[in-house]
C-alpha positions as CSV (number, residue, x, y, z in Angstrom):
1,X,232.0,-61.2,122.7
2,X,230.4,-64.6,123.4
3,X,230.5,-65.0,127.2
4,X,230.9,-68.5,127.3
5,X,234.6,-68.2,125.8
6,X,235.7,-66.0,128.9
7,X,238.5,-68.4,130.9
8,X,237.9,-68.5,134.6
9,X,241.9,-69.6,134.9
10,X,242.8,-66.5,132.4
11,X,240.4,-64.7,134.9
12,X,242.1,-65.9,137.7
13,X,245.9,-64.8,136.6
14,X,244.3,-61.2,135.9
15,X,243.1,-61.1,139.1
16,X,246.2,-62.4,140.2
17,X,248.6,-60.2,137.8
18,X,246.1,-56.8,139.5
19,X,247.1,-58.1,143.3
20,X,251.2,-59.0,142.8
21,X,251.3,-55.8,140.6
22,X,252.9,-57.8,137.8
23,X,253.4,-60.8,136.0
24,X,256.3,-61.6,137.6
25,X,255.1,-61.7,140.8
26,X,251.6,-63.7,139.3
27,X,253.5,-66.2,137.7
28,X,255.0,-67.0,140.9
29,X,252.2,-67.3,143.0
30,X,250.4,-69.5,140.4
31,X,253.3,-71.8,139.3
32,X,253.7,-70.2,135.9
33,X,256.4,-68.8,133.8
34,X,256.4,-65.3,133.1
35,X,256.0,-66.0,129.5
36,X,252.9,-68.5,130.5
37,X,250.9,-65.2,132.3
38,X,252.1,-62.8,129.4
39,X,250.6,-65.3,126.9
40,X,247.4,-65.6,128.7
41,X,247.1,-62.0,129.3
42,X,247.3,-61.5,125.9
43,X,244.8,-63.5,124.8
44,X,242.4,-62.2,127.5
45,X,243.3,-58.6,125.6
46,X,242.4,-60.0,122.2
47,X,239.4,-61.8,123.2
48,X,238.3,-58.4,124.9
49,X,239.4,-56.3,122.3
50,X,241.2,-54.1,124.4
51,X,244.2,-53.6,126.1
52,X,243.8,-54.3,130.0
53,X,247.4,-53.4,131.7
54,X,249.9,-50.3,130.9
55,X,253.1,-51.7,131.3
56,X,255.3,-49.2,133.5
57,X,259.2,-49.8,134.3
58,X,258.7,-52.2,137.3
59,X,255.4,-54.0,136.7
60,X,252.1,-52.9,135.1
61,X,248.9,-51.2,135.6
62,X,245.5,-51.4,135.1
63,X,243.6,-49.4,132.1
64,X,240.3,-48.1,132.4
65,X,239.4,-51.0,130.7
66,X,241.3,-53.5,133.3
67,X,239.7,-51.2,136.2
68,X,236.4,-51.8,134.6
69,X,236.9,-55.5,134.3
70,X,238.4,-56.3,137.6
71,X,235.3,-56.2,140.2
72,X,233.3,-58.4,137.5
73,X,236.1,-61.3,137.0
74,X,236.1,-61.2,141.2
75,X,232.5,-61.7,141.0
76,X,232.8,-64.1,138.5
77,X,235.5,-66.0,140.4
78,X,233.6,-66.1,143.7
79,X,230.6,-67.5,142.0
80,X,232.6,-70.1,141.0
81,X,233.9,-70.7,144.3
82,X,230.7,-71.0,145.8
83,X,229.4,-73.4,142.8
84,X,232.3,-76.0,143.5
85,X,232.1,-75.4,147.3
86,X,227.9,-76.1,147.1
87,X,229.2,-79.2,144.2
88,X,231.6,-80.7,147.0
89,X,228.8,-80.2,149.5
90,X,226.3,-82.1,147.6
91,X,229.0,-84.9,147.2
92,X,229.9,-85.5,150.1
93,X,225.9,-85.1,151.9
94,X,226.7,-82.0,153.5
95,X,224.1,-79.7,151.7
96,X,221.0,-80.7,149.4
97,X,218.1,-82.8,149.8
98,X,216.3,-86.0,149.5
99,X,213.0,-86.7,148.4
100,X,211.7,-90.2,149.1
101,X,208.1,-92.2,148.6
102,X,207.5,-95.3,149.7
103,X,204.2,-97.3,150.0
104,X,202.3,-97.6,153.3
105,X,203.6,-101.2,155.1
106,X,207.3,-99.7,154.2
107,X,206.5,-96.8,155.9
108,X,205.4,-98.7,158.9
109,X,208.2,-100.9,159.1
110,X,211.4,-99.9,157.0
111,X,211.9,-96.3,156.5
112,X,211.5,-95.1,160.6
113,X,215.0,-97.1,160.8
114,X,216.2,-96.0,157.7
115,X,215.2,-92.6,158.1
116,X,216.8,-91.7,161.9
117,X,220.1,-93.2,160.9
118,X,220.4,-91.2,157.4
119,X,219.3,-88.0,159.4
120,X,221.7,-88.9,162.1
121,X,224.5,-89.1,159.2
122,X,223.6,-86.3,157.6
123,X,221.6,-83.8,158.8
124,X,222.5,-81.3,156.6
125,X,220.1,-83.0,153.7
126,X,216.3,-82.1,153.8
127,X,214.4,-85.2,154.0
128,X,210.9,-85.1,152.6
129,X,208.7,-88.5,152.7
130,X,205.4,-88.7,150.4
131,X,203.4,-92.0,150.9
132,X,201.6,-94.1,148.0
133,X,200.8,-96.9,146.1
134,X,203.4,-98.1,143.9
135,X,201.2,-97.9,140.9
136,X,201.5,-94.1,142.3
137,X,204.7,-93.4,143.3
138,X,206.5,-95.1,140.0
139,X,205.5,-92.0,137.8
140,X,206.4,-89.6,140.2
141,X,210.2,-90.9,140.2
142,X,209.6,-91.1,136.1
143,X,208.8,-87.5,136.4
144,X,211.4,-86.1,138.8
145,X,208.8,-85.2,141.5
146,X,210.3,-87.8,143.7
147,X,214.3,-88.7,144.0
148,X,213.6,-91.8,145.0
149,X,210.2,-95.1,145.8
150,X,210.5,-98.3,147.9
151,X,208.1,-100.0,145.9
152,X,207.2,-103.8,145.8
153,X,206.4,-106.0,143.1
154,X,203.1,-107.5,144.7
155,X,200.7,-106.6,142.3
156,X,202.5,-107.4,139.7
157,X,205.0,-110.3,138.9
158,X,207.9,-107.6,137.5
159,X,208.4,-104.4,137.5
160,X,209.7,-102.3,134.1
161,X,210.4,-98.9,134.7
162,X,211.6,-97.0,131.4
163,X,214.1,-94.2,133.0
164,X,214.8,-95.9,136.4
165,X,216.6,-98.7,137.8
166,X,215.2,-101.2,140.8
167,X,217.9,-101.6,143.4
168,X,216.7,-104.7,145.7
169,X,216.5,-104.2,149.3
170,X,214.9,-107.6,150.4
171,X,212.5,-110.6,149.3
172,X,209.0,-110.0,151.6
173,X,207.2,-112.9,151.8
174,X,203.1,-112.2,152.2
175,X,201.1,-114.1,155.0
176,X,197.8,-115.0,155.5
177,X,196.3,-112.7,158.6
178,X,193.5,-114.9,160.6
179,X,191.8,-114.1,163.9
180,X,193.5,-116.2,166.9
181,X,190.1,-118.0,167.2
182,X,190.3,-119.1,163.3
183,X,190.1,-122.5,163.4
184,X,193.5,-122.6,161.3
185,X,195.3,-120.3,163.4
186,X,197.0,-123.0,165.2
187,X,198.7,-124.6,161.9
188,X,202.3,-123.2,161.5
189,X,201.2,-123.3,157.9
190,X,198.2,-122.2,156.5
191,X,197.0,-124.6,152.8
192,X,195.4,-121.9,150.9
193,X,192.7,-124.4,149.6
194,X,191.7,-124.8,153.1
195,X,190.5,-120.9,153.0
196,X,187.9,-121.4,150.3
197,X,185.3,-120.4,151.8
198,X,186.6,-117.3,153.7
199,X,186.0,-113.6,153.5
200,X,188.7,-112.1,151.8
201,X,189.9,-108.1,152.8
202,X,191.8,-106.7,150.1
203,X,192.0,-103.1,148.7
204,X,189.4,-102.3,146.6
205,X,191.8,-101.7,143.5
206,X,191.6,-103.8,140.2
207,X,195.8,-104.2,140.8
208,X,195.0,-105.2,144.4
209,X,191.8,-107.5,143.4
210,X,194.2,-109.2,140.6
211,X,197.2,-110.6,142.6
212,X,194.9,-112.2,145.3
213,X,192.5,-113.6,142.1
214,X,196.1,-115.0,140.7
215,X,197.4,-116.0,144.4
216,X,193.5,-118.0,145.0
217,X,193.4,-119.6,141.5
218,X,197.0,-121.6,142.2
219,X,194.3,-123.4,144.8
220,X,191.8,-123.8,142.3
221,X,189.0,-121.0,143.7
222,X,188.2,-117.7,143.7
223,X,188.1,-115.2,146.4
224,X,184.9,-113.9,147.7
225,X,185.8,-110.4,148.9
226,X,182.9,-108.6,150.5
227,X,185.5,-106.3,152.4
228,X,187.3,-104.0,150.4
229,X,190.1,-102.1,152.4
230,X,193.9,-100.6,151.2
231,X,195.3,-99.4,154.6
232,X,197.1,-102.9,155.9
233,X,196.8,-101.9,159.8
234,X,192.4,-101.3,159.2
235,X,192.6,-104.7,157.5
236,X,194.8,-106.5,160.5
237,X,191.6,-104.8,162.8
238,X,188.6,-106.3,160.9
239,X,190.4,-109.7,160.9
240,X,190.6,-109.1,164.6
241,X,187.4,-108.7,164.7
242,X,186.9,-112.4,162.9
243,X,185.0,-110.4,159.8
244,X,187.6,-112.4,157.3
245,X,191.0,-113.1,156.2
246,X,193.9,-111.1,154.6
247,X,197.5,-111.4,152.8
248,X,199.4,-109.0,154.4
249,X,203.3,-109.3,153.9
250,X,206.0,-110.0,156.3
251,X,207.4,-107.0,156.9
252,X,204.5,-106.2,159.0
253,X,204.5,-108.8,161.5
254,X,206.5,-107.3,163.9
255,X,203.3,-104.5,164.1
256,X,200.6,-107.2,164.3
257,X,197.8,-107.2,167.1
258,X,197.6,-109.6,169.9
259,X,194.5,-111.5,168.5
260,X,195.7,-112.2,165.0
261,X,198.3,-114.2,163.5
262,X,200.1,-114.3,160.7
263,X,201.0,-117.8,158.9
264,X,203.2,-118.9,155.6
265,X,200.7,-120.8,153.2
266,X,201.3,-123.8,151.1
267,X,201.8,-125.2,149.3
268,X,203.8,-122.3,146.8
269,X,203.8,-119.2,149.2
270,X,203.6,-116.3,147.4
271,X,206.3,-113.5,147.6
272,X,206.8,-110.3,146.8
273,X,210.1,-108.3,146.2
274,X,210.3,-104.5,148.0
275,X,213.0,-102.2,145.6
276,X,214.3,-99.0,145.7
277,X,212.9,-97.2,142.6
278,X,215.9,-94.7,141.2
279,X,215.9,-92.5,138.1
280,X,218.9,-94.1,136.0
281,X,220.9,-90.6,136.4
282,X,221.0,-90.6,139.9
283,X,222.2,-94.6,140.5
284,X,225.5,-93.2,141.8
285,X,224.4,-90.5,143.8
286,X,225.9,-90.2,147.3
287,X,222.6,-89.6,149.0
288,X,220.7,-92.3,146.7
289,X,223.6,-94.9,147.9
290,X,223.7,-93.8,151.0
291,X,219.9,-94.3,151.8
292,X,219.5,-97.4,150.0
293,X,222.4,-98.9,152.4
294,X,220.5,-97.6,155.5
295,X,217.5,-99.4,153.9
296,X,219.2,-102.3,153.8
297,X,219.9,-102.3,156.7
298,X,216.6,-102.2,158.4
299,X,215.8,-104.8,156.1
300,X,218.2,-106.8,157.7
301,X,217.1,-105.9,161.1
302,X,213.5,-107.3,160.5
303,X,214.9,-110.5,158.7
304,X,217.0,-110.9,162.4
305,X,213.6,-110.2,164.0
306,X,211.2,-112.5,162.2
């Protein structure tokens, strides 16, 4: 017998039928006609291949084949229980977990927000957090190793993710970091042409190296860039230290030292925008919807802020 063409329901009015002491009494209990639990029964009997009840003046009894079967198909039905108890759980973020990447300025200024109020929501999901480059965290949601990335378009005009949708969470624009004693710093704008001649910090990636090249060449130079750093906050220091200039987007502002400042440049300023990377099966999951709402809503909060 194939156990795949067992009927938790026909289990269910067995169970039933072995409690009320007949089918009578089961087909009360369940809503069904007495003919409804006999039918069922039988089929139970002639998918088993054996006959389960004894049927006795005032009811029935079990067989040794219906004694046999009767602890299993309450295991069985308890399993099943639990599975749609643990299934309701998960949908409604009382049980399961979350596991969520996002790239280093993000983790500085929009997930601490977005984190405290999900856990404070639900703090029955496990939150994990792994930090990374986009570049990094893309194939890690393309391989199920991550549930969800904030990632950001900055090193590259668009993003095409086979097996994952973007969800947008805001438009960062990026900023030119310069030591308070720049001779520029006191411009509310910054022209880009005007830093020519400046010492760029920029991670030493070829990604990274790229989208300043491409942000430079719109004001007709290339970047000298003696100073090759990823982590944004150890870039903010050595332009506080006047050793060059950075882009550095503007999400990070609220997290800048006292002795730099940040500026828009012109005459295009570049921009950047920061999405929630989500494999395509999960775009309606209560925990994916859930963050991404909280994440908007720290995005708001620094737009309020800037």
């Amino acid at each position: 017998m194939r156990a795949e063409l067992l009927d938790p329901i026909a289990l269910r009015t067995f169970v039933s039928v072995v409690e009320h002491g007949s089918f009578t009494g089961a087909a009360a209990a369940g809503g069904y006609t007495q003919s409804a639990v006999s039918r069922q029964m039988a089929a139970l009997e002639d998918l088993c291949g054996v006959e389960l009840f004894a049927r006795i003046p005032r009811g029935v009894r079990l067989t040794p084949a219906g004694e046999y079967l009767l602890p299993h198909a309450r295991s069985l039905l308890d399993r099943l229980t639990d599975t749609a108890r643990a299934l309701d759980a998960m949908r409604t973020l009382d049980a399961g977990c979350l596991r969520v990447g996002a790239f280093a300025t993000a983790n500085a200024a929009l997930l601490p927000g977005a984190l405290s109020r999900f856990r404070a929501a639900h703090p029955k999901i496990t939150l994990t957090l792994r930090e990374g480059t986009t570049e990094r965290l893309l194939p890690m949601v393309e391989a199920g190793d991550l549930d969800l990335a904030v990632v950001s378009t900055h090193k590259r005009p668009s993003l095409e993710v086979p097996g994952a949708e973007l969800l947008p969470v805001l438009d960062d624009p990026l900023l030119v970091a310069l030591p308070v004693t720049h001779r520029l710093a006191g411009r509310r704008r910054v022209p880009l042409g005007e830093l020519a001649g400046e010492s760029w910090i920029v991670a030493d990636t070829p990604q990274a190296v790229g989208a300043l090249n491409a942000t430079c060449a719109s004001a007709g130079f290339t970047p000298d860039t003696p100073l090759r750093v990823a982590e944004w906050m150890a870039k903010l220091s050595l332009v506080a230290e006047g050793l060059g200039v950075a882009i550095v987007p503007g999400i990070a502002a609220g997290r800048t030292p006292a002795d730099v400042v940040l500026r828009p440049i012109t005459p295009e300023p570049p921009r950047r925008s920061v999405c929630l990377a989500v494999p395509r099966h999960a775009r309606r999951s209560p925990a994916v919807l859930a963050f991404h709402a909280e994440l908007r809503a720290s995005a708001a909060e620094l737009r309020q802020a800037s």
